[in-house]
N, C-alpha and C positions, 0 to 999 in steps of 0.2 A: 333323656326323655324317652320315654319305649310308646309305642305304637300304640292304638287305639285295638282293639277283637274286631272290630269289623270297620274296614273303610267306608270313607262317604258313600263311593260309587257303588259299592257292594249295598248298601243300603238305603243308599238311593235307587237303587234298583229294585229290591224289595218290597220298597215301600209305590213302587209304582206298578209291581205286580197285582199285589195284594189290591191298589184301589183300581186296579184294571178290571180284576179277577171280581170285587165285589158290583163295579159298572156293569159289568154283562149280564151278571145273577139279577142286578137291579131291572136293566132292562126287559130280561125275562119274565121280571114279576109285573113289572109296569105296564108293559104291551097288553097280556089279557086284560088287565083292570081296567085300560083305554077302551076294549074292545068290546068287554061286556058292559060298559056303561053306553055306548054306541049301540047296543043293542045285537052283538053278535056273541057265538058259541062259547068265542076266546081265543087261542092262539090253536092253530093247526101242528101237528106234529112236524113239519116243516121247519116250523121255529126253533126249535131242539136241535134240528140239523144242523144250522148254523153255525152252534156251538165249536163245532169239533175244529175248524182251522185254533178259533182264537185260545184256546183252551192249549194247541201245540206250540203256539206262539208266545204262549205266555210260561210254559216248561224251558221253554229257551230262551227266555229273560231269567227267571229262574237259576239255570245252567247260568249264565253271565255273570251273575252276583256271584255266586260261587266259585269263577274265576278272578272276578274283582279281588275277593277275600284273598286268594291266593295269591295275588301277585302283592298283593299289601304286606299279607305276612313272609315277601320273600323265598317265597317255596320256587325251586330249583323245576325247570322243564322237564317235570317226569308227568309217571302214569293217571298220578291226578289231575291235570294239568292239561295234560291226552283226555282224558275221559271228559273236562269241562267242556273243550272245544269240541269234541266229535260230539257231546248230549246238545250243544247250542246248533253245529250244525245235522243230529237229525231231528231237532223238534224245527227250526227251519224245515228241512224239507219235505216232513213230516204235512204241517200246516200247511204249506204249500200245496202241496197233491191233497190234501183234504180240501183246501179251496178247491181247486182246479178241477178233481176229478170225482171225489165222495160227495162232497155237497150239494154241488148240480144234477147228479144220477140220485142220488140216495131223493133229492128234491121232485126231480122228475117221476119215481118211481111213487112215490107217495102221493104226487099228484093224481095221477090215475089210476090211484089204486090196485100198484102190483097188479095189471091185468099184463103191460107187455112191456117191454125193452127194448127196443130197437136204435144200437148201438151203444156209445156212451155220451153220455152229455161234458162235454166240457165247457170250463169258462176261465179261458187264458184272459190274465191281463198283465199288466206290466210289472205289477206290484209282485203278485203273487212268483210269473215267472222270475222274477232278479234274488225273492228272498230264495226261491230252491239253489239256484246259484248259486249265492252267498253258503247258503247251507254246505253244498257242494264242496265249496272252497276250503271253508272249516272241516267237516272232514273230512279229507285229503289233505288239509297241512297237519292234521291230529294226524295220521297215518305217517305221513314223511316225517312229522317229526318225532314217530315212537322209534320209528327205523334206523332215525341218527344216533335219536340217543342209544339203540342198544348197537351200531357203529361204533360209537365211543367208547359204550362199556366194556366193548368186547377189546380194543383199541387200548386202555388202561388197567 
């Protein structure tokens, strides 16, 4: 019996990209139509900003399914394999630091109108710091484990 082109999990994942990725878009469109039947302008530029964590968050579910795929089809710990882990951990860390440091400045800056800056806005929280972490970890075991394998190669 041979294997199915793409695992559950691999597409399980996809398919929760995909209706993630269309949730957000929805909610974009949702918010003004809420806001101008309330009787307001519509969504402030602000709300765009938002965008950018979950947009890196969902490159790195993304990145996931495509090492689900690979581990299904048995593909051996090389450079593709490298590259899923270290793309899951930097859209991890990516997301993260757009949480934590673009979205609260870039939010703050738009509030007053690009008149000043003073200093940077951050907005640590638990969530946000654990995924840069996580991210972290991935790449760095993508890095030690490029450096084995080419141990090995070198080794055979």
């Amino acid at each position: 019996m041979s294997k199915s082109a793409v695992s559950f999990p691999a597409a399980l994942t996809r398919i929760i990209v995909v209706l993630f990725g269309v949730a957000v878009v929805a909610r974009q469109i949702a918010v003004p139509m809420l806001l101008r039947s309330a009787g307001s302008d519509g969504v402030s530029p602000t709300a765009w900003v938002t965008l950018l964590a979950p947009l890196f968050f969902l490159w790195a579910l993304w990145a996931a399914s495509d090492v689900f795929a690979r581990m299904h089809r048995g593909d051996a710990f090389g450079p593709a394999m490298v590259r899923g882990l270290r793309d899951i951990g930097g859209g991890l860390m990516l997301g993260a630091f757009a949480a934590i440091v673009v979205q609260p400045s870039l939010i703050f800056l738009i509030g007053n109108g690009f008149r000043e800056m003073r200093g940077v806005q951050l907005d640590f929280d638990v969530e946000n710091v654990t995924l840069a972490l996580v991210g972290l970890v991935l790449v760095l075991l993508a890095r030690y484990g490029r450096e084995l394998q080419s141990k090995l190669d070198a080794f055979v």
